[in-house]
VOLORO-220115 format. One record per atom (N, C-alpha, C): residue number from 1; residue in one letter; atom name; x, y, z. Coordinates in steps of 0.05 Angstrom, whole numbers, plus 5000, padded with zeros to 4 digits. Layout:
VOLORO-220115
   k r  a    x    y    z
 NUM a CA    X    Y    Z
...
***
This chain:
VOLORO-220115
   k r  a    x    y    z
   1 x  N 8385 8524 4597
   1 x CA 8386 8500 4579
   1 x  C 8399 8509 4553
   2 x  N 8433 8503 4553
   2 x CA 8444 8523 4520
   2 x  C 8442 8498 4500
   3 x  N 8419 8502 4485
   3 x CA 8412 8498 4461
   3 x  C 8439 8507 4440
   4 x  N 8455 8469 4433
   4 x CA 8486 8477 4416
   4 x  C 8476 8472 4386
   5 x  N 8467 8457 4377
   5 x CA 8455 8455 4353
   5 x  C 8428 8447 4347
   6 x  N 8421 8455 4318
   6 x CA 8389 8441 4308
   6 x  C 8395 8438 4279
   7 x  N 8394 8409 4283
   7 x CA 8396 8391 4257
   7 x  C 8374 8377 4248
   8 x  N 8363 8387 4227
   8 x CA 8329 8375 4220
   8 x  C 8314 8363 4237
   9 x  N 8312 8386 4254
   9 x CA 8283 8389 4288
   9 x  C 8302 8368 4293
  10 x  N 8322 8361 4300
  10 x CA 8334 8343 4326
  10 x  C 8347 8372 4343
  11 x  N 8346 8376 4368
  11 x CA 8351 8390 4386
  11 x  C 8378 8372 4396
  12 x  N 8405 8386 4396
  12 x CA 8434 8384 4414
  12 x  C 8423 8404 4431
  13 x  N 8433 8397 4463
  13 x CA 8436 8405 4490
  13 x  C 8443 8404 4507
  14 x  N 8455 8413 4531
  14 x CA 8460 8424 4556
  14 x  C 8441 8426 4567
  15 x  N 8438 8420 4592
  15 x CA 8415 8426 4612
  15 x  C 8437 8435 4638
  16 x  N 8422 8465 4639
  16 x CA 8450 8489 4651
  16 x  C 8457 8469 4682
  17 x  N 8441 8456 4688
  17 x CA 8448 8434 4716
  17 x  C 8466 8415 4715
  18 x  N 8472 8412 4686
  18 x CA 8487 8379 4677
  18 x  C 8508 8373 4696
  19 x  N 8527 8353 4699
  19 x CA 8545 8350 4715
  19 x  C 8562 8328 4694
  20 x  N 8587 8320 4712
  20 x CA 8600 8317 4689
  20 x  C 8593 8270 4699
  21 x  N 8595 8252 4677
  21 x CA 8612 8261 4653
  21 x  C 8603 8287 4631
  22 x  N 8622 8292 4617
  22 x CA 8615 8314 4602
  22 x  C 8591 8291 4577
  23 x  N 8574 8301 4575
  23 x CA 8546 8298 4552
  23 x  C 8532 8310 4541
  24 x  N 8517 8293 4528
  24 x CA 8491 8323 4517
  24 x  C 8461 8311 4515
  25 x  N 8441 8323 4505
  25 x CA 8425 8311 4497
  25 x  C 8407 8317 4477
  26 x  N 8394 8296 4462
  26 x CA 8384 8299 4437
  26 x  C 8354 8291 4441
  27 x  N 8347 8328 4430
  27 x CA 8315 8318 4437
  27 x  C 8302 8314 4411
  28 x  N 8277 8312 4405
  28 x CA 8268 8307 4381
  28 x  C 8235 8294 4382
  29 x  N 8216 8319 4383
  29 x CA 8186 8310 4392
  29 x  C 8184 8298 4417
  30 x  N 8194 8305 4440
  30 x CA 8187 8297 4458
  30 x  C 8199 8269 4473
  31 x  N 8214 8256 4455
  31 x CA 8243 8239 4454
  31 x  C 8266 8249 4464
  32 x  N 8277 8233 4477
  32 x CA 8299 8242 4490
  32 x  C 8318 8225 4496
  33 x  N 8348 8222 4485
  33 x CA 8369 8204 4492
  33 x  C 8392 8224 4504
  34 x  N 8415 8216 4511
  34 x CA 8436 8235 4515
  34 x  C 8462 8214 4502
  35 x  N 8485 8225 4500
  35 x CA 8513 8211 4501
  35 x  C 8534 8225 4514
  36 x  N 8547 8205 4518
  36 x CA 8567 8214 4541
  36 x  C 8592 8210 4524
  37 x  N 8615 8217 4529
  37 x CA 8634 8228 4525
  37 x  C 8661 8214 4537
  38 x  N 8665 8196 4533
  38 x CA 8691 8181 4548
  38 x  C 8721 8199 4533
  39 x  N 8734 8210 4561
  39 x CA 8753 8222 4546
  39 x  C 8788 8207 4559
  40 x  N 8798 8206 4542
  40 x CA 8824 8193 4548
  40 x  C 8845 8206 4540
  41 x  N 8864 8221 4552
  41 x CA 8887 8234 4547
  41 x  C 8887 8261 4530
  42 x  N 8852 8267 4535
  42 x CA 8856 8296 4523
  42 x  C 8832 8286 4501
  43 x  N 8837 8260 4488
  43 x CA 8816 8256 4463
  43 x  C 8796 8232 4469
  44 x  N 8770 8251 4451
  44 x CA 8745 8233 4452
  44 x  C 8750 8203 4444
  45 x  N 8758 8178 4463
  45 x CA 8754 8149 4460
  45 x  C 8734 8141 4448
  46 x  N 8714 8143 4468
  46 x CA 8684 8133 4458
  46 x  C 8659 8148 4464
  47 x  N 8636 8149 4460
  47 x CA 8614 8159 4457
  47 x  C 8599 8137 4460
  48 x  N 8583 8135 4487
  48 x CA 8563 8122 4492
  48 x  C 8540 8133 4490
  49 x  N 8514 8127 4475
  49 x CA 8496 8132 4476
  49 x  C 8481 8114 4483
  50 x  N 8459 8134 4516
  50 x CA 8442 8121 4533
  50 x  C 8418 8131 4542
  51 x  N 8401 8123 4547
  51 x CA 8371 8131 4553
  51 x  C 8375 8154 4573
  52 x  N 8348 8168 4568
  52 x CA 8338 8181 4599
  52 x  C 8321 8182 4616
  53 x  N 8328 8174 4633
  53 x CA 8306 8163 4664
  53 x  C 8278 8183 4654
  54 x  N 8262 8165 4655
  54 x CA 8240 8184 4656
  54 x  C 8224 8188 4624
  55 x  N 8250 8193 4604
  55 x CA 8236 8199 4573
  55 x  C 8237 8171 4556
  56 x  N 8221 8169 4541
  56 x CA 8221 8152 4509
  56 x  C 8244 8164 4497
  57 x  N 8264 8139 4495
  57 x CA 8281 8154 4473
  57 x  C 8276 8154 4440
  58 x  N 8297 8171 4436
  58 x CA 8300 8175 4403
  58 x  C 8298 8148 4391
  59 x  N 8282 8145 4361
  59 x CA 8272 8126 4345
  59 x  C 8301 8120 4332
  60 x  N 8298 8103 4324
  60 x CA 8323 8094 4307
  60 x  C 8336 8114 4287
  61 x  N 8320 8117 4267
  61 x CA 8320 8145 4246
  61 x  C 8335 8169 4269
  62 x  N 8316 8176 4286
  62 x CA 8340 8207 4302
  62 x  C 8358 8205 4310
  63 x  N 8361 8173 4329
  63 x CA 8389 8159 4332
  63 x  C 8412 8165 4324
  64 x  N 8410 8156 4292
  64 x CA 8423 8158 4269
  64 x  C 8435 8191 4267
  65 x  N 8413 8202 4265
  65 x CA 8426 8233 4264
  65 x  C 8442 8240 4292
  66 x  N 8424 8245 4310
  66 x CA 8445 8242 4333
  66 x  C 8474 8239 4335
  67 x  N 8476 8209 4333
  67 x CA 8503 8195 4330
  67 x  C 8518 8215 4308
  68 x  N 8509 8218 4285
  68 x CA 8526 8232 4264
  68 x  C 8542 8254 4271
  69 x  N 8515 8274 4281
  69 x CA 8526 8297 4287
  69 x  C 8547 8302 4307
  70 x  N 8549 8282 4331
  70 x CA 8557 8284 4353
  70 x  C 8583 8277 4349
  71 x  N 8589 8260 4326
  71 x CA 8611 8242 4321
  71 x  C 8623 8269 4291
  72 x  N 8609 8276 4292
  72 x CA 8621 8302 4268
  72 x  C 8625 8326 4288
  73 x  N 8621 8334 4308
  73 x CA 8625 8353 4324
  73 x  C 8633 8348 4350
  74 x  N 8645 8317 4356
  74 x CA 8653 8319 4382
  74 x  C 8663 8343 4395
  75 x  N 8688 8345 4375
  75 x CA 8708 8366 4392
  75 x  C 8707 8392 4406
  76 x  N 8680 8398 4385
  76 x CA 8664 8431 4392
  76 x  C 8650 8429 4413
  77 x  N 8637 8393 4413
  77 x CA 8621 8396 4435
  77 x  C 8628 8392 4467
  78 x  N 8656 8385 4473
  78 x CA 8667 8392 4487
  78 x  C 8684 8413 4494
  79 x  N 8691 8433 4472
  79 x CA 8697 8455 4483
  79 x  C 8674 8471 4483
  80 x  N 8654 8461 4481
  80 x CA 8631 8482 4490
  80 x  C 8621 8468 4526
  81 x  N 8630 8446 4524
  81 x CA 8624 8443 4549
  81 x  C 8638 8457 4571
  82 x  N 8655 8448 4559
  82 x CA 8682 8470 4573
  82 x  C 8679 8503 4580
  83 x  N 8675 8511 4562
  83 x CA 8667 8547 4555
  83 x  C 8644 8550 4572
  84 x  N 8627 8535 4569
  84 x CA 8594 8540 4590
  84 x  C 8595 8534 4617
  85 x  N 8609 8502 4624
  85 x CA 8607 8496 4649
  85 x  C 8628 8505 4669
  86 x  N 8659 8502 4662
  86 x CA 8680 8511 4675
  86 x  C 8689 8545 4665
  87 x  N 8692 8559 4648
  87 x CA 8700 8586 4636
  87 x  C 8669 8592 4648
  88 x  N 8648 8591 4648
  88 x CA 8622 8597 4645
  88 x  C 8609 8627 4624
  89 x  N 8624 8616 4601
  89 x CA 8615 8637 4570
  89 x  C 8600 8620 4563
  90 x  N 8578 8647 4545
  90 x CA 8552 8639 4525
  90 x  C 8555 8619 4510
  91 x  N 8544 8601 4498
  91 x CA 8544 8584 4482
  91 x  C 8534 8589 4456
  92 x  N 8532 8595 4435
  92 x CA 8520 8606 4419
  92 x  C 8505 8575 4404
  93 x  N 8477 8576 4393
  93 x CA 8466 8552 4381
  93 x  C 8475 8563 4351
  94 x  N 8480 8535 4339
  94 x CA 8478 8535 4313
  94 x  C 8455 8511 4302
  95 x  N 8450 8525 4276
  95 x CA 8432 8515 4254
  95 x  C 8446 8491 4233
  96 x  N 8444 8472 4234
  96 x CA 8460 8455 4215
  96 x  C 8434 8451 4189
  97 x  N 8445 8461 4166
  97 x CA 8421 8455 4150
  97 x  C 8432 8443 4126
  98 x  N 8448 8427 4124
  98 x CA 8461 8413 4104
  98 x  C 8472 8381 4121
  99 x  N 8463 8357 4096
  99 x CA 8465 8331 4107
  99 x  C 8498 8319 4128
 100 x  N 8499 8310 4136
 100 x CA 8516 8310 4159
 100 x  C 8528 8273 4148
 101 x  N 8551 8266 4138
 101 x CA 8551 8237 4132
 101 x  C 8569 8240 4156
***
């Protein structure tokens, strides 16, 4: 499970089973949403964010962060998809500890 970022206790992730579309998911106390990744000609279109079978998702408030981050790091977060799932290299987690607009 490569743990890509932690942005004030919101958990970015990989779950090493994922399959594609390429996604992630954002945990946060036991909350759980993911977003998916609509890619078109090479670049991120859209970003849907959608529940997961089984968990309570994220509150509005982590939402918010979520969306931010995800939308401030698409591009990493698909070449880390890339690097982990197809190349199959380490992922290294990062620490985001400064506000994210």
């Amino acid at each position: 499970m490569p743990k890509l970022y932690e942005y004030f206790g919101l958990i970015i992730l990989f779950y090493s089973n994922d399959h594609r579309p390429i996604h992630v998911h954002g945990k946060y106390q036991g909350k759980e949403s993911k977003a998916e990744f609509i890619i078109v000609g090479g670049e991120v279109k859209e970003i849907r964010i959608l529940p997961v079978r089984g968990k309570e998702p994220l509150d509005t408030k982590e939402l918010k962060k979520f969306r931010t981050l995800i939308e401030h790091f698409k591009k990493e977060i698909v070449q880390k998809w890339i690097d982990f799932f197809v190349l199959n290299k380490e992922v290294k987690p990062e620490t985001i500890n400064k506000k994210l607009d």
